[in-house]
N, C-alpha and C positions, 0 to 999 in steps of 0.2 A: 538352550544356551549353555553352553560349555563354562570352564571357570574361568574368569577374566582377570588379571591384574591389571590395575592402572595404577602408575608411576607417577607424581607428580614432583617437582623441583620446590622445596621451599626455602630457596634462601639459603643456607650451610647447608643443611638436611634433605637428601631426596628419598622422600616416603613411596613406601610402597602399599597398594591397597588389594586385598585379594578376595573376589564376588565369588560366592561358592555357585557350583554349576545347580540349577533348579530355583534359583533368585528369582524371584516375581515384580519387576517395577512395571511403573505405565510412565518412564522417561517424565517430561515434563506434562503439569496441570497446567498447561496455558492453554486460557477460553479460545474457543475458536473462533471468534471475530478477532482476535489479536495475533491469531499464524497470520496475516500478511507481513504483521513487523517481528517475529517468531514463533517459529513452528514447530514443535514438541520433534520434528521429523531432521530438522537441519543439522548438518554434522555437529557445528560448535554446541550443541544442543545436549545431542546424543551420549556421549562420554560424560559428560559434566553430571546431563539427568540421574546416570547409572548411578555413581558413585553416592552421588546426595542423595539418591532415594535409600543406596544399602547404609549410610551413615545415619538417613533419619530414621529407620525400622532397626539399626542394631545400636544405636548409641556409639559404639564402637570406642568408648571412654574416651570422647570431645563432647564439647559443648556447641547449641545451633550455631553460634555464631560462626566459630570455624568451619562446620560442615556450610555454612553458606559461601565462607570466604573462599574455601577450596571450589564449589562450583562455577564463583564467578573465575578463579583463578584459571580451571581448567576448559570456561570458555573459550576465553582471550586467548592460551597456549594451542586452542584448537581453530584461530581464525576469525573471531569475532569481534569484530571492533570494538576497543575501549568502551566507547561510551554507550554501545545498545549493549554490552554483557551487565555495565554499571545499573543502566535502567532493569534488565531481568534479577537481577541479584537485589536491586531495590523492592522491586514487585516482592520475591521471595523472603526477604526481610518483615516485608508489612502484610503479606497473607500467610503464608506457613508455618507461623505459630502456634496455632490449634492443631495443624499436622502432627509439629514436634511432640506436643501435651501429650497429643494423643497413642502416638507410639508410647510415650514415656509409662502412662496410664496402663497401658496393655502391657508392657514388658512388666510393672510394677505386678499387675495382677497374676500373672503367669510362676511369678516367685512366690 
């Protein structure tokens, strides 16, 4: 994968985010009896997964919640309907906790 920016609109502020080339995600942990109502593969998916995976392994000085808010944001700009981005952004809210911890725990340790 080469390096990737994505740009997102927040309101006054349009941030910029930039994935250095050699980034390791696996896009979205959604079970796979739940790809028929999203699929780690789907576009509004794909850009969203990227960035939340490089924000939850780098901190990137935010805190989860914003790196959640930015996901669910950059589904919806990528085609997802309100209300199935609001239910995956709900999922990632009440399972990706221990995710976060645990990045945070591993960056702790490395220091």
């Amino acid at each position: 994968m080469d390096d990737v920016k994505i740009s997102i609109d927040c309101g006054e502020i349009k941030r910029a985010y930039f994935i250095p080339k050699g980034f390791v995600t696996d896009f979205a942990s959604i079970p796979r009896p739940l790809w028929w109502f999203a699929s780690p593969t789907d576009y509004p998916v794909l850009r969203a997964s990227l960035l939340h995976d490089y924000l939850y392994r780098t901190g990137h000085r935010i805190d989860r919640k914003y790196a959640d808010k930015l996901f669910y944001k950059l589904m919806v700009e990528d085609g997802m309907p309100r209300w199935k981005a609001k239910l995956v952004y709900w999922a990632v809210r009440i399972f990706a906790k221990r995710a976060w911890e645990g990045y945070r725990r591993n960056r702790e340790d490395e220091e």
